[in-house]
N, C-alpha and C positions, 0 to 999 in steps of 0.2 A: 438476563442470561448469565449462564457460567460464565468465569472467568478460563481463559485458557491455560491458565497458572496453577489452575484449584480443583481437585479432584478429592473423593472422597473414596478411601481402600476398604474394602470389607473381607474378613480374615474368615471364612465361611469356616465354622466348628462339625464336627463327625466325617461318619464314612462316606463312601460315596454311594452308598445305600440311600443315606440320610440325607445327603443333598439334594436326591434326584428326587427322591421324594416331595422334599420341602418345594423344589423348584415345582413338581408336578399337582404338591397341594397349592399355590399359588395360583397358577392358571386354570385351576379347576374353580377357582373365584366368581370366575363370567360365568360360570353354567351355574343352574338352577340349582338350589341346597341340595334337592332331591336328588338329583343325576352327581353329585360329585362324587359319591363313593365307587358306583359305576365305572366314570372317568379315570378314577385313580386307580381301581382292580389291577390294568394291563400291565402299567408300570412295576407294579408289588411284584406281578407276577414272572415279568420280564429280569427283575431283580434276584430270583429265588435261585439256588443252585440245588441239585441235583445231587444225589450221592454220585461220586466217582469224577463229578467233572471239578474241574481248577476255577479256585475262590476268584471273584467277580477282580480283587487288586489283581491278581494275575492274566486275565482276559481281558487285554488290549480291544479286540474286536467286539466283546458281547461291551463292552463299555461305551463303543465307541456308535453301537447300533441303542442302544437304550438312552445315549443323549439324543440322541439325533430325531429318535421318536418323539422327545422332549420338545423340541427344537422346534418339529412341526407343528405344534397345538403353540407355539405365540404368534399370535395373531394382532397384538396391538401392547400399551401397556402396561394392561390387564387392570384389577381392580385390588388399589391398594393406593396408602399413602406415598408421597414421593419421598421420603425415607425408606420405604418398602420396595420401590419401582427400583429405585439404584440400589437397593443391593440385588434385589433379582435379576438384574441385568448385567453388575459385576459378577456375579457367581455364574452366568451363563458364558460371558466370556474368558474366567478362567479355565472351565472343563475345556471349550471348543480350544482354546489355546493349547492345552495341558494332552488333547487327546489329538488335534490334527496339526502339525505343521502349517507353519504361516504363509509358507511362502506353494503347498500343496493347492493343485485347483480346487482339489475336496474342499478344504478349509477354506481357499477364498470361497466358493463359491457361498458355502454356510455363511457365513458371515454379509457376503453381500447379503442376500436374503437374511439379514437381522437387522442391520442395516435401514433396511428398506422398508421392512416391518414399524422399524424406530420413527426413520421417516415421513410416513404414513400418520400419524398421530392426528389428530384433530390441531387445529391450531389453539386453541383453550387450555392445550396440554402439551403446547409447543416449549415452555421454559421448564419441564421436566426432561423431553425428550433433547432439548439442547444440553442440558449435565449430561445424562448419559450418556449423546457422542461425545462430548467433552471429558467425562474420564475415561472414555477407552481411550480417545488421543493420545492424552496424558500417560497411558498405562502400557503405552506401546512404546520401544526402547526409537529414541530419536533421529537413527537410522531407518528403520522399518517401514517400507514402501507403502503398508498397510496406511498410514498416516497419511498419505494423499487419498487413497480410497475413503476414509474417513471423514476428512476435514470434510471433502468434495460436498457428502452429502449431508451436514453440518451446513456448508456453503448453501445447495438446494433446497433446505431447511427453512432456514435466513429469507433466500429469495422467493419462496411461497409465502411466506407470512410477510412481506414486504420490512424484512428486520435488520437489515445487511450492517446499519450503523450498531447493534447489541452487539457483532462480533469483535467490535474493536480492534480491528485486523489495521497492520502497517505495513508500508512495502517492505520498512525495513525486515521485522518479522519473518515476512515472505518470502525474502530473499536467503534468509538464514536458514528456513526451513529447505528450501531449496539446495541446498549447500550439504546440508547434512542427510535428505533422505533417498535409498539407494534406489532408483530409478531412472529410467535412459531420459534423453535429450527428449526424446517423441511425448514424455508422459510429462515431463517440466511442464513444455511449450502446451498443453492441450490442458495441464492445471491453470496456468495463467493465462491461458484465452477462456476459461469458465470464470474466473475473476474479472476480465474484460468486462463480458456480456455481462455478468450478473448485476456488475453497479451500472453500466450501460442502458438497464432495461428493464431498473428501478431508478433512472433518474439523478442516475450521478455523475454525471462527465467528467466530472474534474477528477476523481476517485478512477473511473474508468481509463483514464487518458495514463495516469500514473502506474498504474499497471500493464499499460500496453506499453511503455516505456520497459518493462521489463521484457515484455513478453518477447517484441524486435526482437532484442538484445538476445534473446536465446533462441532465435531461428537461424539455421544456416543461411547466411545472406544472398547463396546465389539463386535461393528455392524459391518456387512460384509463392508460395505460403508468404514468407519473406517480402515478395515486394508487392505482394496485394497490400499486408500488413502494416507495410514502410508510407503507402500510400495513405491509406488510413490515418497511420499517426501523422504523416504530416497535417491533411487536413482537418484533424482533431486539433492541433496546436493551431494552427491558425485562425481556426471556426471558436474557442477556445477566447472568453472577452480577457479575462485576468492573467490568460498565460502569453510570459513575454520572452520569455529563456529558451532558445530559438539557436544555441548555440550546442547545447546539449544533444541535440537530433545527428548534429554534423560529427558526433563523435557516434555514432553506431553504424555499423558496416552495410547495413539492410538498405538505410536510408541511404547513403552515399550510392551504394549498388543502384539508387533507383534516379541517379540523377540525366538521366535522358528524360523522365518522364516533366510536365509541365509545371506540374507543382513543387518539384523540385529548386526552378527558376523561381519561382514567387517565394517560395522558402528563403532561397539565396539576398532575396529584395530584403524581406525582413530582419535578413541576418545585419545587410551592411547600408543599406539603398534608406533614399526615401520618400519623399512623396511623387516626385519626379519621375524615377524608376521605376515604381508603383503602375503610375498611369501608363507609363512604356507599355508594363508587362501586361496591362489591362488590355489594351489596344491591341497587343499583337495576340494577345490570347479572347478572342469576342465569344461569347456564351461559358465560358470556364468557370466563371464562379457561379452562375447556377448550375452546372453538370456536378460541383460538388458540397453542393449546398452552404456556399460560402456569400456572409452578406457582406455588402461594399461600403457601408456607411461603418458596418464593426471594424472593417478593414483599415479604414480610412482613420478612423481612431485609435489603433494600433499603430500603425506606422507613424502617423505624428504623433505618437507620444514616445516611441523609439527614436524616433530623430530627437527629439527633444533630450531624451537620454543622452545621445551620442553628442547633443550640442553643452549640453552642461555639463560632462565629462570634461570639456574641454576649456571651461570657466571654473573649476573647483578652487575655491578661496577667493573669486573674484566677483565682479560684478556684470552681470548679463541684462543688456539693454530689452525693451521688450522690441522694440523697432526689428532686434536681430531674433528673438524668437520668432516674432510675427512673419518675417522673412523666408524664416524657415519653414514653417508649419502655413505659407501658405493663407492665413489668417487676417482681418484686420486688427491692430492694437488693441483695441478696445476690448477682444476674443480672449487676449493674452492670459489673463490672473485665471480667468475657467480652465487654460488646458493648464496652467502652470499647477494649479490645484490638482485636478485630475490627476497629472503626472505625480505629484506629491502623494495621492492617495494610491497611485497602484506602485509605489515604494521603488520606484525609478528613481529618483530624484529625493533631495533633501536643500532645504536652504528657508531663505526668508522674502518675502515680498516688499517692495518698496514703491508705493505710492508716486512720493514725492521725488525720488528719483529714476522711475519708471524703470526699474530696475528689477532682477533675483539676485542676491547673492547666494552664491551654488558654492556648500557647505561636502554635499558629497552626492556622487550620482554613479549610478550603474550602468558600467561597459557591458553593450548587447556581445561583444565575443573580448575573447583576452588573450591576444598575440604579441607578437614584435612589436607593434605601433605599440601596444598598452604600456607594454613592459616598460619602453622605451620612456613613454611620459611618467610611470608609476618611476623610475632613477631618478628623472628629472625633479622631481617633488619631494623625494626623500632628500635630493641631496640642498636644495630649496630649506627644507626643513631641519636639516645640521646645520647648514649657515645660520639661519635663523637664531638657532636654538645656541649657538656657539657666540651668537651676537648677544643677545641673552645671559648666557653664565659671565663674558667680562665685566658687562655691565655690573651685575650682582657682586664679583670680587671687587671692584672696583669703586663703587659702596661701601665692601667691608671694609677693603685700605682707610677709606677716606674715615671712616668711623671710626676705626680704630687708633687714626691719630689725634681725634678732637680730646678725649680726657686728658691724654699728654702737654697738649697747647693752653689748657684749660688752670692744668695745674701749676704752668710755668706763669700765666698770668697773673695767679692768686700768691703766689709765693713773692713776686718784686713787690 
């Protein structure tokens, strides 16, 4: 697929006699040899001016009704190489550009229907018809509202041909796109719920999840949209095996607006709680995780592996018995090294295993939130770490003293 970076300009040469022409000998390609001169007659003749009337450059409206004739006869992306397709298609949207206002229903409307046309393509000719939404993207000044109408079906494009990884799309990207194209709150929010769905329903949760992280984020928090929404993401992160950052939710307004609801409370577990709390909440909430299709064994393996974060936060440089893993997570000893692994592999945790002294040394581990408490031990460890480090540089000058007086005593020796 194109690159979203990479477009190709075509500087179309003559009048606009000659372009409408060229565009109309074009599409006259799909019809039978025989029938094309036929085909093309209307246009020739659409084109002719008249003694007495004002040259076609001056007639705004006879210009503006002879593309639009044009306009009607593409029906797909006609037949030609795809060198040929993208410039017939850049040259089609400079006239609609050049002749109707962007921001006119006229002109959207034309355009959607070309658009659509584009669209429409066979999927066998789906990476031709992806350059050409991709330079009109491109071709469209990076304010231009046009550019979510665009992408969109670009995006629709993607999700019929099951292609959505070609687009190389990031949230960052998305977000920036967002930022700069001039369109209301209503049209944000309704682009990235079409990114939602689209990796939702080709199979990409975790793509899906990160964009519904945006998408909250730009609902008004008190609207029903909002907290069906808030619901959703929560139980996307939770349902979610790899996602553990549970802290980030508690920063968006939508989510917090929805904390009466139940899932809210289970959220809260995962944020600080742990196996214990867990079963509180299981118990007093009976049928809840199947009403949101949450499984309990994945659940079960999330929160002790978050406890176990929050417990080797609290062992960083030292040494962690398994006895008090095992303690925590609920476990027999013998369990230890597989979750101590596990946690290691979902990059909660860092350290090394010890056999012989049934031990982790916990190297470095990640705080599930970062408050007062964290702050509080994060002083305590730097100032740990000057001592340390100040015990350290005496020693080293005190080395140098000691060296620098040995050639002195050396030479006083050799001299008697």
């Amino acid at each position: 697929m194109a690159s979203q970076t990479d477009s190709v300009s075509i500087f179309a040469e003559g009048t606009f006699e000659e372009q409408i022409l060229e565009l109309a000998n074009y599409v006259a390609r799909s019809h039978p040899e025989e029938e094309r001169a036929a085909f093309i007659a209307p246009f020739q003749d659409a084109l002719k001016v008249e003694e007495g009337q004002k040259p076609i450059e001056e007639d705004q409206e006879k210009r503006k009704s002879v593309f639009k004739s044009v306009l009607q006869q593409v029906n797909g992306l006609g037949d030609g190489s795809e060198k040929e397709i993208e410039g017939f298609f850049n040259l089609l949207y400079a006239h609609l550009f050049s002749l109707f206002p962007v921001s006119s229903p006229e002109g959207n409307e034309l355009l959607s229907g070309l658009l659509q046309t584009v669209s429409s393509s066979s999927a066998e000719r789906s990476t031709i018809a992806y350059r050409v939404l991709s330079n009109l993207f491109n071709s469209l000044p990076r304010t231009s509202p046009l550019r979510k109408l665009v992408y969109s079906t670009l995006l629709q494009l993607a999700a019929a041909n099951d292609d959505l990884d070609g687009l190389q799309l990031s949230k960052s990207e998305v977000t920036k796109w967002l930022s700069e194209w001039d369109i209301s709150d209503d049209e944000k929010s309704s682009f990235l719920k079409s990114l939602v769905d689209a990796f939702a329903k080709a199979g990409q949760p975790v793509q899906s999840y990160q964009y519904s992280l945006v998408y909250v984020q730009e609902l008004p928090p008190s609207s029903d949209a909002a907290k069906s929404a808030a619901v959703q993401l929560i139980s996307d992160a939770l349902r979610l095996p790899d996602t553990f950052d549970f802290d980030s939710l508690f920063k968006l307004d939508a989510v917090v607006a929805a904390k009466d609801h139940e899932l809210f409370s289970l959220l809260q577990v995962f944020l600080n709680g742990g196996l214990a709390e867990f079963s509180a909440w299981q118990s007093s909430h009976g049928g809840a995780l199947e009403k949101y299709n949450l499984d309990l064994a994945q659940l079960q393996r999330k929160i002790r592996l978050l406890a176990l974060a929050s417990l080797s936060s609290q062992y960083v440089g030292q040494q962690l018995s398994y006895a008090k893993i095992a303690e925590t997570l609920q476990v027999e000893v013998s369990e230890v090294e597989k979750w101590v692994i596990d946690v290691i592999r979902a990059g909660l945790v860092w350290g090394k295993l010890s056999q012989n002294t049934q031990s982790l040394f916990v190297t470095r581990a990640t705080s599930r939130t970062f408050g007062r408490e964290q702050w509080e031990l994060l002083e305590k460890r730097l100032v740990a770490w000057k001592s340390g480090l100040a015990g350290v540089l005496e020693v080293v000058a005190n080395a140098k003293r000691v060296g620098g007086h040995a050639p002195a005593q050396q030479a006083q020796a050799a001299s008697a």
